[in-house]
mmCIF file of the N, C-alpha and C atoms, coordinates in Angstrom:
data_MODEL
# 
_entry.id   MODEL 
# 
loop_
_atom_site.group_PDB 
_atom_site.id 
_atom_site.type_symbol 
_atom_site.label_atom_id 
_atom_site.label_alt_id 
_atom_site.label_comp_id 
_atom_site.label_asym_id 
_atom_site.label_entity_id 
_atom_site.label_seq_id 
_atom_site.pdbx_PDB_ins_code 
_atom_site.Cartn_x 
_atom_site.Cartn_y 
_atom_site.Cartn_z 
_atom_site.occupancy 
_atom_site.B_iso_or_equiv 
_atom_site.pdbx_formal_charge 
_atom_site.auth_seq_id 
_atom_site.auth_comp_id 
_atom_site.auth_asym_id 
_atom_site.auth_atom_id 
_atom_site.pdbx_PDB_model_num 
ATOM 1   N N  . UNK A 1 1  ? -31.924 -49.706 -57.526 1.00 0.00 ? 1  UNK A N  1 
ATOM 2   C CA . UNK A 1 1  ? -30.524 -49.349 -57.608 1.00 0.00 ? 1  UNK A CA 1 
ATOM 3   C C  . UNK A 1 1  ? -29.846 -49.791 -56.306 1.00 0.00 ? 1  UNK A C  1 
ATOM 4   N N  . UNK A 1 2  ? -28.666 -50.755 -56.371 1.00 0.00 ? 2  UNK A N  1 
ATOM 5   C CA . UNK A 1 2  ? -27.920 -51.625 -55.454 1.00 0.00 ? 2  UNK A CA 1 
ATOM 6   C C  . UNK A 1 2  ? -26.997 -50.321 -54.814 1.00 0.00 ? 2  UNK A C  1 
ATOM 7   N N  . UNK A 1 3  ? -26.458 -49.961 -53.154 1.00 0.00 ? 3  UNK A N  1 
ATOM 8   C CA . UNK A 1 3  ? -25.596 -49.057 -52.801 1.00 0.00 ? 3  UNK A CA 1 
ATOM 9   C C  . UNK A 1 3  ? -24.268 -50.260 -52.216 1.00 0.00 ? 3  UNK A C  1 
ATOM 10  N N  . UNK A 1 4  ? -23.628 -50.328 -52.588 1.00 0.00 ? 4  UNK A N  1 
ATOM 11  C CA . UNK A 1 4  ? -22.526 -50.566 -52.162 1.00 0.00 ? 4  UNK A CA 1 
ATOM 12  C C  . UNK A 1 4  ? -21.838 -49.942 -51.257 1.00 0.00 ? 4  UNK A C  1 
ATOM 13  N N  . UNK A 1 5  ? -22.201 -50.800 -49.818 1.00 0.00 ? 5  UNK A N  1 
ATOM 14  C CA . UNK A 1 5  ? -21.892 -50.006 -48.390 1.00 0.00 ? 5  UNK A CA 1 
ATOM 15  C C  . UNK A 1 5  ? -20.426 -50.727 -48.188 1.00 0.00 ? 5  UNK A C  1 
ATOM 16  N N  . UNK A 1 6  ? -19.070 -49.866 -47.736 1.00 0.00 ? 6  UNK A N  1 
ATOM 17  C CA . UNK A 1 6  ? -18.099 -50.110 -47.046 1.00 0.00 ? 6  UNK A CA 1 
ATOM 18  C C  . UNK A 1 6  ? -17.976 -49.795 -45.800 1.00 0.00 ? 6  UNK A C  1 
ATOM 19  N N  . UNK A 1 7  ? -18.051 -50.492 -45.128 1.00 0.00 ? 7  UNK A N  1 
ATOM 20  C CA . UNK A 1 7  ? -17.778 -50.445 -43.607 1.00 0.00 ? 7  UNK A CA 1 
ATOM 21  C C  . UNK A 1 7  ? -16.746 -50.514 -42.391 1.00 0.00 ? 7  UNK A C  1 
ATOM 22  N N  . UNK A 1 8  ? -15.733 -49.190 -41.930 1.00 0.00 ? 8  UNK A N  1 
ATOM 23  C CA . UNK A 1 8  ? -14.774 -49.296 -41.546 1.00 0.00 ? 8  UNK A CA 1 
ATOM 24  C C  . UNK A 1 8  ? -14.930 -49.096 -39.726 1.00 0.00 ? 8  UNK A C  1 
ATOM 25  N N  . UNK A 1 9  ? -14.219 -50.628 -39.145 1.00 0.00 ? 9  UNK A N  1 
ATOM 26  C CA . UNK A 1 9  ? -14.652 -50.651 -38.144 1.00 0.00 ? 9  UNK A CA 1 
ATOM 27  C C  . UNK A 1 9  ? -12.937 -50.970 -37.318 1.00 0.00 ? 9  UNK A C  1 
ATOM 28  N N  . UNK A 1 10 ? -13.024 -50.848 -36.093 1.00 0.00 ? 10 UNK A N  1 
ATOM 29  C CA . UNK A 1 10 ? -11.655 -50.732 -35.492 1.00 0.00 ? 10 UNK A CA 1 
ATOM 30  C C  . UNK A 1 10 ? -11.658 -52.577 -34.721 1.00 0.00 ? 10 UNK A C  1 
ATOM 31  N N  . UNK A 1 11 ? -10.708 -52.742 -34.913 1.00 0.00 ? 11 UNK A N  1 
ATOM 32  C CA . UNK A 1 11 ? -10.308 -54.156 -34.729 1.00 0.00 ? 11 UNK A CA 1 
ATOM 33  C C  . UNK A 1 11 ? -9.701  -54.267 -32.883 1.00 0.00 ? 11 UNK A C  1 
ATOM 34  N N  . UNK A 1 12 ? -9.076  -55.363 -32.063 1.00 0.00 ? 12 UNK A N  1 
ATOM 35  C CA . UNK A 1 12 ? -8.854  -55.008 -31.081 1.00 0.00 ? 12 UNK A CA 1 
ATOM 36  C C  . UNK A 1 12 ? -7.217  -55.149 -30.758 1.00 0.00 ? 12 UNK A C  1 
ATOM 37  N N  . UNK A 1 13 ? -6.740  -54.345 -31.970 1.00 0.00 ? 13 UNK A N  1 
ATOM 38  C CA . UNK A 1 13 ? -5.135  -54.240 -31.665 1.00 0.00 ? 13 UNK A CA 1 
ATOM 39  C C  . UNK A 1 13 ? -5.010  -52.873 -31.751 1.00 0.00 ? 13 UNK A C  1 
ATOM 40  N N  . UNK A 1 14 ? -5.946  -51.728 -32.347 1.00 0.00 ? 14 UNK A N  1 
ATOM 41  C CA . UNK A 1 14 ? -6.389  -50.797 -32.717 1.00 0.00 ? 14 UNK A CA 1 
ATOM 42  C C  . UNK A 1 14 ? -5.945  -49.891 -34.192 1.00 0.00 ? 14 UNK A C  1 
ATOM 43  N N  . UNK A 1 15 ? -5.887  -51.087 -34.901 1.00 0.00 ? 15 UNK A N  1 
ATOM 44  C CA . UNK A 1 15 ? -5.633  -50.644 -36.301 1.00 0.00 ? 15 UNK A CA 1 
ATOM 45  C C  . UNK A 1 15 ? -7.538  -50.901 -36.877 1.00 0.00 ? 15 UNK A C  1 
ATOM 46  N N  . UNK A 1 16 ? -7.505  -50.500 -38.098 1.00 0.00 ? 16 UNK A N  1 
ATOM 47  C CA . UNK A 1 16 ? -9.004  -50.083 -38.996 1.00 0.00 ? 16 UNK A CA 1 
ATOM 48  C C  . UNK A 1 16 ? -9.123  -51.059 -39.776 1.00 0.00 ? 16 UNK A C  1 
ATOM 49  N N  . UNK A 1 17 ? -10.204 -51.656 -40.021 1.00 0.00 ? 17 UNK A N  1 
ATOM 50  C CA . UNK A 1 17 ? -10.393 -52.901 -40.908 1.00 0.00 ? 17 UNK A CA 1 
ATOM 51  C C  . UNK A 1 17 ? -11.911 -52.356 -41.752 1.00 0.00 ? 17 UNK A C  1 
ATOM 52  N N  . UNK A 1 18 ? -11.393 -52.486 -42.959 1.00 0.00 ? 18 UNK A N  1 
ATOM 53  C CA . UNK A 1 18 ? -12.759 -52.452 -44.326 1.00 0.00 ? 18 UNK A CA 1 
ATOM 54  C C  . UNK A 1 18 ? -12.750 -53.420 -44.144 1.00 0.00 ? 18 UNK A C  1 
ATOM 55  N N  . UNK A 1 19 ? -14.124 -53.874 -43.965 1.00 0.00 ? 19 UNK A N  1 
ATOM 56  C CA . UNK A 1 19 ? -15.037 -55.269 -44.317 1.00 0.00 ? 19 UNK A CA 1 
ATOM 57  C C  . UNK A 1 19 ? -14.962 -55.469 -45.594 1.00 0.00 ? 19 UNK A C  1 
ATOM 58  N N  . UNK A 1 20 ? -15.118 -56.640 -45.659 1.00 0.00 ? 20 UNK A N  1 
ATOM 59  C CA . UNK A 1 20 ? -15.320 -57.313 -47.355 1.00 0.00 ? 20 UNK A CA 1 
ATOM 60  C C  . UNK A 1 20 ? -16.826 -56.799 -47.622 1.00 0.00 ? 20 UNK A C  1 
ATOM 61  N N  . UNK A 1 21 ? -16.614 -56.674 -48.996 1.00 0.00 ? 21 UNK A N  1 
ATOM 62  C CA . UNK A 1 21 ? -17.541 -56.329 -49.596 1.00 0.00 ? 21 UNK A CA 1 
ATOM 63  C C  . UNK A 1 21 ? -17.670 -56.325 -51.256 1.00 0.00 ? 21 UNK A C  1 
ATOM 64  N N  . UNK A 1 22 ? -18.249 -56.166 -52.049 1.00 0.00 ? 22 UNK A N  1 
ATOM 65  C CA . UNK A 1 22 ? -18.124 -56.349 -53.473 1.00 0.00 ? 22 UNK A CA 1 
ATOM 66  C C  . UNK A 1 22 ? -16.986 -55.772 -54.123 1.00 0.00 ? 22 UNK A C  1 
ATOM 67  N N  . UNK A 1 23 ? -16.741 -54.124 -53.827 1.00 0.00 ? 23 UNK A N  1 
ATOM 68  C CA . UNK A 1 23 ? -15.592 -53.512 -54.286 1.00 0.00 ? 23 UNK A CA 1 
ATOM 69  C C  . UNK A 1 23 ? -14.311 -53.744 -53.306 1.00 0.00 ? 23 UNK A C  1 
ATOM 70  N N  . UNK A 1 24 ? -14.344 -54.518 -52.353 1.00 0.00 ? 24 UNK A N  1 
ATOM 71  C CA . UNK A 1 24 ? -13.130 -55.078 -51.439 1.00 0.00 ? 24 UNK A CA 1 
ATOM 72  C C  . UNK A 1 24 ? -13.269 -56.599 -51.288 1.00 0.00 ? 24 UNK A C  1 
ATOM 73  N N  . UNK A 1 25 ? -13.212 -57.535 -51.262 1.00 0.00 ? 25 UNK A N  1 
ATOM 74  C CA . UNK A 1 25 ? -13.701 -59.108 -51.289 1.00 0.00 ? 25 UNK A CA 1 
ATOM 75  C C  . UNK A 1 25 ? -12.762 -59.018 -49.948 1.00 0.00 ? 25 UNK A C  1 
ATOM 76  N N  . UNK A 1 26 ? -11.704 -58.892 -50.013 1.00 0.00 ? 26 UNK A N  1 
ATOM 77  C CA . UNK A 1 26 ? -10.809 -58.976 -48.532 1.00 0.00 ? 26 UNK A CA 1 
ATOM 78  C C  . UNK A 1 26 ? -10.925 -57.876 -47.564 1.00 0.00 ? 26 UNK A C  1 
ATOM 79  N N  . UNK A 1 27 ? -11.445 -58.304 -46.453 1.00 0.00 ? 27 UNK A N  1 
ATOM 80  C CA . UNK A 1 27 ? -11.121 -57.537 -44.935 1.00 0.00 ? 27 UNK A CA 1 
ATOM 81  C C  . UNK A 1 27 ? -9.588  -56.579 -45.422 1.00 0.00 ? 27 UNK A C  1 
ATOM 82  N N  . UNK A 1 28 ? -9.270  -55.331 -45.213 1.00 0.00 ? 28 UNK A N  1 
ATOM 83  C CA . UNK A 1 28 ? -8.276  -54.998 -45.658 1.00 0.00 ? 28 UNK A CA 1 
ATOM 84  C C  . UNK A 1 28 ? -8.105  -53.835 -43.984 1.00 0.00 ? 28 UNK A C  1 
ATOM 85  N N  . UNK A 1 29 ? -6.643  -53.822 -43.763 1.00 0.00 ? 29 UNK A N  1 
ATOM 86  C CA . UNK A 1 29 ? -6.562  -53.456 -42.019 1.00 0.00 ? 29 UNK A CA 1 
ATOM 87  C C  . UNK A 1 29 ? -5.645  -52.124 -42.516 1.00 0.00 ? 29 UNK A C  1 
ATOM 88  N N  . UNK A 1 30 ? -5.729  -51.187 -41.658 1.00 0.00 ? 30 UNK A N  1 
ATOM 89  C CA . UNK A 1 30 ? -5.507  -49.899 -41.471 1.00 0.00 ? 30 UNK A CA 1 
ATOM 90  C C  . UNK A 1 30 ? -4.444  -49.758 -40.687 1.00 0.00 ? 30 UNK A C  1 
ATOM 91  N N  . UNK A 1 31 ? -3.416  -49.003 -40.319 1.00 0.00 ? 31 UNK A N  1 
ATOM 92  C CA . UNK A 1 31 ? -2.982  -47.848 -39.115 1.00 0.00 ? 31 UNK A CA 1 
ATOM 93  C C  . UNK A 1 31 ? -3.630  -46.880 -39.023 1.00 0.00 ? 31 UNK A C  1 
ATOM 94  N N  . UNK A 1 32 ? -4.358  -46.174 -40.068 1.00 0.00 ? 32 UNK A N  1 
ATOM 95  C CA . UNK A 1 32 ? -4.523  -44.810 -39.835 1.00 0.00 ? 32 UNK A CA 1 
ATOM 96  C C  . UNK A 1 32 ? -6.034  -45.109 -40.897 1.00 0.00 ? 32 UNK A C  1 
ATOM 97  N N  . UNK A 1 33 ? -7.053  -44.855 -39.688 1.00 0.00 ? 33 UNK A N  1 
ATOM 98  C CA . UNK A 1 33 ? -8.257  -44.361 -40.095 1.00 0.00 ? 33 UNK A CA 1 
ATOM 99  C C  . UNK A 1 33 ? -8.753  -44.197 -41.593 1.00 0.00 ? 33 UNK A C  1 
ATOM 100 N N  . UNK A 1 34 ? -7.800  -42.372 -42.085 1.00 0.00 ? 34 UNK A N  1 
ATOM 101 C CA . UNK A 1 34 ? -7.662  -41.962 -42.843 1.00 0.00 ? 34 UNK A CA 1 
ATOM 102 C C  . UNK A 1 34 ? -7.553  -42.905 -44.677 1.00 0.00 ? 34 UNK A C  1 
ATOM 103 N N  . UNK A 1 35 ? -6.538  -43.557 -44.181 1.00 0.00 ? 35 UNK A N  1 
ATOM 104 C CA . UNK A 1 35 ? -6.377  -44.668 -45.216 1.00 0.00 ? 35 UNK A CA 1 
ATOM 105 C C  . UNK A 1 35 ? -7.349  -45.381 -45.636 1.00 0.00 ? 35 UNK A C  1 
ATOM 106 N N  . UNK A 1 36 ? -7.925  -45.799 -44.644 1.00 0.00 ? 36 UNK A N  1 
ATOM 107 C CA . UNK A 1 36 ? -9.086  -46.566 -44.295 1.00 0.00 ? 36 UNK A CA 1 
ATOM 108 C C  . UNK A 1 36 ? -10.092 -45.903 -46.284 1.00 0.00 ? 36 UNK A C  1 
ATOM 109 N N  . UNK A 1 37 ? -10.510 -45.084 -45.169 1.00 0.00 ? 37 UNK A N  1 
ATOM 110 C CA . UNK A 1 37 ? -11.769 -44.157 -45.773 1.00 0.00 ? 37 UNK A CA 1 
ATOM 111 C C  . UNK A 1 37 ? -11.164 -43.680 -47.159 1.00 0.00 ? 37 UNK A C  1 
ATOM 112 N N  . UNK A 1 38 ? -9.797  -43.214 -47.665 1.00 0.00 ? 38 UNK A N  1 
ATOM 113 C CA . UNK A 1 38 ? -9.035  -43.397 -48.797 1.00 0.00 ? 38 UNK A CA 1 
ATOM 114 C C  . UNK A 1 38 ? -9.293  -44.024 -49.998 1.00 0.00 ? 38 UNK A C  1 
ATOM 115 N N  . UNK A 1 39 ? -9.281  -45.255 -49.395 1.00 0.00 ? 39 UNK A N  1 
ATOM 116 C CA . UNK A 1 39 ? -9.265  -46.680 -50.086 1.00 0.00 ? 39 UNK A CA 1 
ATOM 117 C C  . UNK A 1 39 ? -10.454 -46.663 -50.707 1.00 0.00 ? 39 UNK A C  1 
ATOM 118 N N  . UNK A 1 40 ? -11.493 -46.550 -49.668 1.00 0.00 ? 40 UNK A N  1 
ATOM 119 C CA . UNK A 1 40 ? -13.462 -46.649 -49.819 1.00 0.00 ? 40 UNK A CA 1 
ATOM 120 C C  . UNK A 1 40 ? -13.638 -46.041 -50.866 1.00 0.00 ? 40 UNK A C  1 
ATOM 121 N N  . UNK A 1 41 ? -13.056 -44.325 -50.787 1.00 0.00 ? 41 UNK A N  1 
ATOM 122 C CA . UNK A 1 41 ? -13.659 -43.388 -51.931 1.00 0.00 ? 41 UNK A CA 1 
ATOM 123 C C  . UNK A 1 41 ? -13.055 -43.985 -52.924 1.00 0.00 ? 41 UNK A C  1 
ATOM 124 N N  . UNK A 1 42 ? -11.802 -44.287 -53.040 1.00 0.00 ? 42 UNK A N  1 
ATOM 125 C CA . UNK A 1 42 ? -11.025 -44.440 -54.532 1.00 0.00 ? 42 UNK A CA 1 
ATOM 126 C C  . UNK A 1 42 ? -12.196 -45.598 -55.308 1.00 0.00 ? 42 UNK A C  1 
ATOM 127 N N  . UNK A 1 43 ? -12.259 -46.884 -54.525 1.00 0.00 ? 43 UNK A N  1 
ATOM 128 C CA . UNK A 1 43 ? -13.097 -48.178 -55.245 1.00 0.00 ? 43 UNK A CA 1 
ATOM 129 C C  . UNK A 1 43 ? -14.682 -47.486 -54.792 1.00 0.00 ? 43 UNK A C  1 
ATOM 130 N N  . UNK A 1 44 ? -15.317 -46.548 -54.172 1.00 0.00 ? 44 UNK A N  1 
ATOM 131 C CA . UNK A 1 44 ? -16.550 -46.097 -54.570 1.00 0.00 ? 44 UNK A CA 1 
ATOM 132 C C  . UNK A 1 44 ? -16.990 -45.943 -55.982 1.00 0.00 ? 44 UNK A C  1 
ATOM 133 N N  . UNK A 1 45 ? -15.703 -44.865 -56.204 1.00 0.00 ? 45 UNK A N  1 
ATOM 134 C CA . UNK A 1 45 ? -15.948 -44.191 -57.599 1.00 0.00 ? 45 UNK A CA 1 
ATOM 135 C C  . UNK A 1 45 ? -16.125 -44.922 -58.849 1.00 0.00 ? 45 UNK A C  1 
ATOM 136 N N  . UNK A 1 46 ? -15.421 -46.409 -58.431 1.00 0.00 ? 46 UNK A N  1 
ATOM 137 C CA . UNK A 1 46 ? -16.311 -47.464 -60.096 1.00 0.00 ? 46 UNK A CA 1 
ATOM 138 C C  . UNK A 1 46 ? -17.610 -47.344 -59.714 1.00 0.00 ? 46 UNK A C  1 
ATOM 139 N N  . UNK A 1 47 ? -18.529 -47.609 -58.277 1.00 0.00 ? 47 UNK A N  1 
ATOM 140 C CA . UNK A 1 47 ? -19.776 -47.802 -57.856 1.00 0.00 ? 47 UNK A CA 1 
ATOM 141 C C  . UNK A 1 47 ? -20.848 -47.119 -58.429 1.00 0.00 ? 47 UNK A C  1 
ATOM 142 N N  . UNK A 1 48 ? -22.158 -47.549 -58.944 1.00 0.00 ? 48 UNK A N  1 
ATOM 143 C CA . UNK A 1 48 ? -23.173 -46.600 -58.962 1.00 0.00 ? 48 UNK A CA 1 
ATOM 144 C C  . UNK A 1 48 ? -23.402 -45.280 -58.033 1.00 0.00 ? 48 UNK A C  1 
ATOM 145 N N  . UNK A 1 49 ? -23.793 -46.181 -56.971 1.00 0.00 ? 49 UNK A N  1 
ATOM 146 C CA . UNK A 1 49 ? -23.925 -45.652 -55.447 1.00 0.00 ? 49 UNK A CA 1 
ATOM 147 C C  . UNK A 1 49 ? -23.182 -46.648 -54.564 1.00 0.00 ? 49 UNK A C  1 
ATOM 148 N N  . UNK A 1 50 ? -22.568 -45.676 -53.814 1.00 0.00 ? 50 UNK A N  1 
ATOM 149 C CA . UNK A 1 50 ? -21.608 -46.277 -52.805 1.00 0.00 ? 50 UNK A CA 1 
ATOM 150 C C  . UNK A 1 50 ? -21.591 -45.375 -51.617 1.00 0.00 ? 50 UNK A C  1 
ATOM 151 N N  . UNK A 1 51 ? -21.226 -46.260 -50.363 1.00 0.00 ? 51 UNK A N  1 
ATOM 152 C CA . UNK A 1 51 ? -21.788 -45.374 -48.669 1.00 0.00 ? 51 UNK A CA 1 
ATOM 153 C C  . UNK A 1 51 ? -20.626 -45.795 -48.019 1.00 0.00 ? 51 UNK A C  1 
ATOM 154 N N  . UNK A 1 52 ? -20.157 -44.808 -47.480 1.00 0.00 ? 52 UNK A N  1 
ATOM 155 C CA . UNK A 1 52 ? -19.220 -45.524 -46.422 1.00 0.00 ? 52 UNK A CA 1 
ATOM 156 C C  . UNK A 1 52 ? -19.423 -45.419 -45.220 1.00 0.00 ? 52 UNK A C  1 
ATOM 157 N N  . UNK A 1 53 ? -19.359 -46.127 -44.419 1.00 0.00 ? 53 UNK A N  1 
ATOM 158 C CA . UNK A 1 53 ? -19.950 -46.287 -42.707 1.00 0.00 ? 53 UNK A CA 1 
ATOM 159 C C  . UNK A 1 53 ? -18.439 -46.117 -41.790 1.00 0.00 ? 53 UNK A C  1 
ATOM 160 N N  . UNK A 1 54 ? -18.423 -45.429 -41.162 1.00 0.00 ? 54 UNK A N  1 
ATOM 161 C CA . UNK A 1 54 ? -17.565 -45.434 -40.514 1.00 0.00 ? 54 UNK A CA 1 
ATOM 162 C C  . UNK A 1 54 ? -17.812 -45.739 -38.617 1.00 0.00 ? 54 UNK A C  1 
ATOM 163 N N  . UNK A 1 55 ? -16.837 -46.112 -38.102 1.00 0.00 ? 55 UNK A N  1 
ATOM 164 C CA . UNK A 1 55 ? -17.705 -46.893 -36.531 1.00 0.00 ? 55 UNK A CA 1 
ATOM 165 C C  . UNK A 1 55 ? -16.663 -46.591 -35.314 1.00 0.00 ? 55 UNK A C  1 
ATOM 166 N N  . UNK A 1 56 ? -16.973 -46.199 -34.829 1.00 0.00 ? 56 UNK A N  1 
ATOM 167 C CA . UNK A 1 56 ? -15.869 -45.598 -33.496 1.00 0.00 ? 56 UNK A CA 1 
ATOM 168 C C  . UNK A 1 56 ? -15.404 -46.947 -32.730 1.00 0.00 ? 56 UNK A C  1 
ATOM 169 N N  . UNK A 1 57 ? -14.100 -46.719 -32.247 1.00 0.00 ? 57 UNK A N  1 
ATOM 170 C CA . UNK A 1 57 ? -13.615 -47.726 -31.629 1.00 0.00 ? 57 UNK A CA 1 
ATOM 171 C C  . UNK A 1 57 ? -14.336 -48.295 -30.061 1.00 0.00 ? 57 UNK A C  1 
ATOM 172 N N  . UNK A 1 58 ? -15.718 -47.904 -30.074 1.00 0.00 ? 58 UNK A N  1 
ATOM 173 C CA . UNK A 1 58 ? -16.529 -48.609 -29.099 1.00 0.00 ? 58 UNK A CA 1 
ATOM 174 C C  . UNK A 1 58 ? -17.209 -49.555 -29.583 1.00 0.00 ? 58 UNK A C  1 
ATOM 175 N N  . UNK A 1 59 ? -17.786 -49.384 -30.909 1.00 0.00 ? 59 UNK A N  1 
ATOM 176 C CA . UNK A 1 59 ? -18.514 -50.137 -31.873 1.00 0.00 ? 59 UNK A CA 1 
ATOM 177 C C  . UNK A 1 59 ? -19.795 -48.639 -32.357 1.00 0.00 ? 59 UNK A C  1 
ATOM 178 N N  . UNK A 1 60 ? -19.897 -48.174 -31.598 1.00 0.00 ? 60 UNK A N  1 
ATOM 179 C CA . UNK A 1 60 ? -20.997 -47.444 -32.072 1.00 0.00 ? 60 UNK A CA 1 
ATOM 180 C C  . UNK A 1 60 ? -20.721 -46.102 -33.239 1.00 0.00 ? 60 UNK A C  1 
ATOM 181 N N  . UNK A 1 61 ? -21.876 -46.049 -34.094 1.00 0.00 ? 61 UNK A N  1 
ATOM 182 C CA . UNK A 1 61 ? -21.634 -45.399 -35.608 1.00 0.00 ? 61 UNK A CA 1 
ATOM 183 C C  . UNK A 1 61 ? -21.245 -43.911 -35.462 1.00 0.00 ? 61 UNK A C  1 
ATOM 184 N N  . UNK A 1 62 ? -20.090 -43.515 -36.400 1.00 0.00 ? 62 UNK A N  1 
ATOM 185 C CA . UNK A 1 62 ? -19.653 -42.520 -36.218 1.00 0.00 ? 62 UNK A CA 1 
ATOM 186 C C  . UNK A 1 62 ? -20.353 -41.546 -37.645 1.00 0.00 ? 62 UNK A C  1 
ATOM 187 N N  . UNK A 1 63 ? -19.964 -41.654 -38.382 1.00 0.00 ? 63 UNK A N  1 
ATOM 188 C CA . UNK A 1 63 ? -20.051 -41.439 -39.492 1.00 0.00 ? 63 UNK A CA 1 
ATOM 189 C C  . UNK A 1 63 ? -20.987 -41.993 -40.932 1.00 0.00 ? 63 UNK A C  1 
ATOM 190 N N  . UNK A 1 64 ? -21.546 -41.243 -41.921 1.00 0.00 ? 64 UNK A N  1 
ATOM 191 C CA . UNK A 1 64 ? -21.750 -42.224 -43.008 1.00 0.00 ? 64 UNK A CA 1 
ATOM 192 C C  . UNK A 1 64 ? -21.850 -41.025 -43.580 1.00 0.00 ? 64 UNK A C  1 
ATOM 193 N N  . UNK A 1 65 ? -20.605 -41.932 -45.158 1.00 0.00 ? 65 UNK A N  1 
ATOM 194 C CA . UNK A 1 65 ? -20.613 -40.549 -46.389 1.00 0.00 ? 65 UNK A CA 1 
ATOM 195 C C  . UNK A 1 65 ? -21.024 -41.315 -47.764 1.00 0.00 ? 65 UNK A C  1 
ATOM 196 N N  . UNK A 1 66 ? -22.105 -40.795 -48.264 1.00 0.00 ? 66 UNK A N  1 
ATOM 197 C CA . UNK A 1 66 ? -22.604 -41.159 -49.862 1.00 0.00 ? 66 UNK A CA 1 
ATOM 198 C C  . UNK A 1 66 ? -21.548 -40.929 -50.962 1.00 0.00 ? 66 UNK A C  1 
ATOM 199 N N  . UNK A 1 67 ? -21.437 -41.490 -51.627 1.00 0.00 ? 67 UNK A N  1 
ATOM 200 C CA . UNK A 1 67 ? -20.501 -41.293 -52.314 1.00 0.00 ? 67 UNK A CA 1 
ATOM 201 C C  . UNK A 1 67 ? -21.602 -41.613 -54.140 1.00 0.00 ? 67 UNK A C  1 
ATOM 202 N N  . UNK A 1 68 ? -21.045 -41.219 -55.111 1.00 0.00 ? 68 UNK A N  1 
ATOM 203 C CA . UNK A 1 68 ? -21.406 -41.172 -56.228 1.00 0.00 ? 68 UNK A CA 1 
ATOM 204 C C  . UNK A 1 68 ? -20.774 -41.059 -57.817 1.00 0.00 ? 68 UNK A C  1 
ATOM 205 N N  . UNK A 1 69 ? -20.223 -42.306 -57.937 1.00 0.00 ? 69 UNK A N  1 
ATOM 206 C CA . UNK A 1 69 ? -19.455 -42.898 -58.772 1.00 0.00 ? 69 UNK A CA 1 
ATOM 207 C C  . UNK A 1 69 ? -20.102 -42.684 -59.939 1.00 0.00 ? 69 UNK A C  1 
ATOM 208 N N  . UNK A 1 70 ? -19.092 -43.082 -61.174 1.00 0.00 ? 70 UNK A N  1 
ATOM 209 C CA . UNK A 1 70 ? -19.499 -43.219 -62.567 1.00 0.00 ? 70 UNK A CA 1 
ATOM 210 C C  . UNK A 1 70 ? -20.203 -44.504 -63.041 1.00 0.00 ? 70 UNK A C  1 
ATOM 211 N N  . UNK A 1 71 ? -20.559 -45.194 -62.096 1.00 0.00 ? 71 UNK A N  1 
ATOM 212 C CA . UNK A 1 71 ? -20.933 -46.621 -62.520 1.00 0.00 ? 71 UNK A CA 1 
ATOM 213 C C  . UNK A 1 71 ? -20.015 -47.589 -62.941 1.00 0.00 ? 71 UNK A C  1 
ATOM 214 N N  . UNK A 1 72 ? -20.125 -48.565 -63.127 1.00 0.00 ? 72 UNK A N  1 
ATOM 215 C CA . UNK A 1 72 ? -19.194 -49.611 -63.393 1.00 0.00 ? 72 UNK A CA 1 
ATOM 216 C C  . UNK A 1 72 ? -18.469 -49.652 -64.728 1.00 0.00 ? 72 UNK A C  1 
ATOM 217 N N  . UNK A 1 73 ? -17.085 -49.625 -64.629 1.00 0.00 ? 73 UNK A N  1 
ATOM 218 C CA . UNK A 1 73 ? -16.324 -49.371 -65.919 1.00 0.00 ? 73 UNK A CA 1 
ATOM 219 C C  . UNK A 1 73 ? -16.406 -50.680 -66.959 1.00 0.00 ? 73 UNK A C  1 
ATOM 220 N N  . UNK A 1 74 ? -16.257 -51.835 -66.070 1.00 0.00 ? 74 UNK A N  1 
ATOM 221 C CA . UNK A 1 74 ? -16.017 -52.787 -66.624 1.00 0.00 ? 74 UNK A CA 1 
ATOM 222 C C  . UNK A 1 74 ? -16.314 -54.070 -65.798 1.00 0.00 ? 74 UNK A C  1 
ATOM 223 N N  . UNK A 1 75 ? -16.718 -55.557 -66.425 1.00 0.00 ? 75 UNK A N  1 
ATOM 224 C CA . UNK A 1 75 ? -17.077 -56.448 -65.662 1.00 0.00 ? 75 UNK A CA 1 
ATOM 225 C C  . UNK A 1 75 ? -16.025 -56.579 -64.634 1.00 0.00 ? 75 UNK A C  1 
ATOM 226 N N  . UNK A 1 76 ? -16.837 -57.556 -63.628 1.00 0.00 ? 76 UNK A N  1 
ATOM 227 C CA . UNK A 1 76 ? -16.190 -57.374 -62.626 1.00 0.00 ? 76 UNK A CA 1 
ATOM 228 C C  . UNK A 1 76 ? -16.273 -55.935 -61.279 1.00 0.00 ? 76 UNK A C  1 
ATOM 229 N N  . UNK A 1 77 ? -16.778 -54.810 -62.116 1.00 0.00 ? 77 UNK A N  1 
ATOM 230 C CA . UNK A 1 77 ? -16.487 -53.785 -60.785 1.00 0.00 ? 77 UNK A CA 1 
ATOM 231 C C  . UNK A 1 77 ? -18.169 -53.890 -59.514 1.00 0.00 ? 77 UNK A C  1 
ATOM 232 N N  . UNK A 1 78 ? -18.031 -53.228 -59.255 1.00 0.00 ? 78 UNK A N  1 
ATOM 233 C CA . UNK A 1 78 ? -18.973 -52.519 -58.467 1.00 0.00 ? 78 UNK A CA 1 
ATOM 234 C C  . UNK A 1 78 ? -20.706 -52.942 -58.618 1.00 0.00 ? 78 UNK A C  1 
ATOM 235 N N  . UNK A 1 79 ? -21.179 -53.496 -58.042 1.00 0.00 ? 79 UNK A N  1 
ATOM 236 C CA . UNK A 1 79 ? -22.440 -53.987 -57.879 1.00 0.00 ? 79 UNK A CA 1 
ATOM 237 C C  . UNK A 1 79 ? -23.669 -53.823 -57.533 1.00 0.00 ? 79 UNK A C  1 
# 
């Protein structure tokens, strides 16, 4: 079983950037943290299993939340 990790890391203007990833294909940039991690849960929830990593603005790991979706609705989602 594949986890679909999102990874929100701070950029050096100090806005939040999700990495690309299967349920995001585009780098997608933040003001507010919050949003950030928002975004993750909403496109988790197509995911089997989905993780979100979260990373302090030094680089080093702050956070990681499991998340546990309905599985994939339809082609195209979650991997």
């Amino acid at each position: 079983m594949d986890v679909t990790v999102f990874e929100i890391v701070a950029d050096r203007w100090g806005d939040w950037v999700l990495k690309p990833c299967h349920g995001a294909p585009y780098g997608l940039r933040y003001r507010e943290l919050r949003q950030a991690i928002t975004y993750a849960e909403r496109v988790g929830q197509d995911c089997e299993n989905a993780e979100i990593r979260v990373y302090k603005r030094d680089g080093t790991f702050k956070e990681r939340r499991a998340l546990k979706g309905s599985g994939p609705r339809e082609l195209g989602a979650c991997s």
